[in-house]
C-alpha positions, 0 to 999 in steps of 0.5 A: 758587642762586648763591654767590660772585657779585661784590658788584656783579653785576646781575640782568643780568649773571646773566640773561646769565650763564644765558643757554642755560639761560631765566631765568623773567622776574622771576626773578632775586633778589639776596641782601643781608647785614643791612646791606642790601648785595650779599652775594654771592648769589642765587636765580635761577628757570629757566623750564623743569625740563629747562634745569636741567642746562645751569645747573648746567653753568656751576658755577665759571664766571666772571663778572667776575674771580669764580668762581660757585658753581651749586646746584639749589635749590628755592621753599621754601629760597628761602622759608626763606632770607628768613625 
């Protein structure tokens, strides 16, 4: 799970942002406020369990002028996110 991430990032640019850690395909999901716009957040699915520590390692790295916030996360609070 990503927090902070600037309101115009693109699944793209987080692919790229994670990109020594395989991003499962199709599996990057932007988050959006109930007004239906970015918020500044997302879920970003890794294709292999042993990558994990390689995308938590870019915890407060940047992309663009913003630091981004890296937590391991799991399919259900994905689920209950959108619930």
């Amino acid at each position: 799970r990503l927090r902070g991430l600037p309101y115009s990032a693109t699944k793209e640019d987080i692919k790229a942002f994670f990109k020594d850690a395989g991003v499962r395909t199709g599996g990057v999901t932007l988050c959006e406020g109930r007004d239906g716009r970015a918020n500044g957040e997302a879920f970003v699915e890794i294709m292999k369990e042993s990558d994990m520590g390689e995308a938590l390692k870019l915890d407060r790295k940047t992309i663009g002028k913003r630091y981004v916030e890296v937590f391991a996360s799991t399919k259900a609070e994905k689920m209950q996110y959108f619930e």
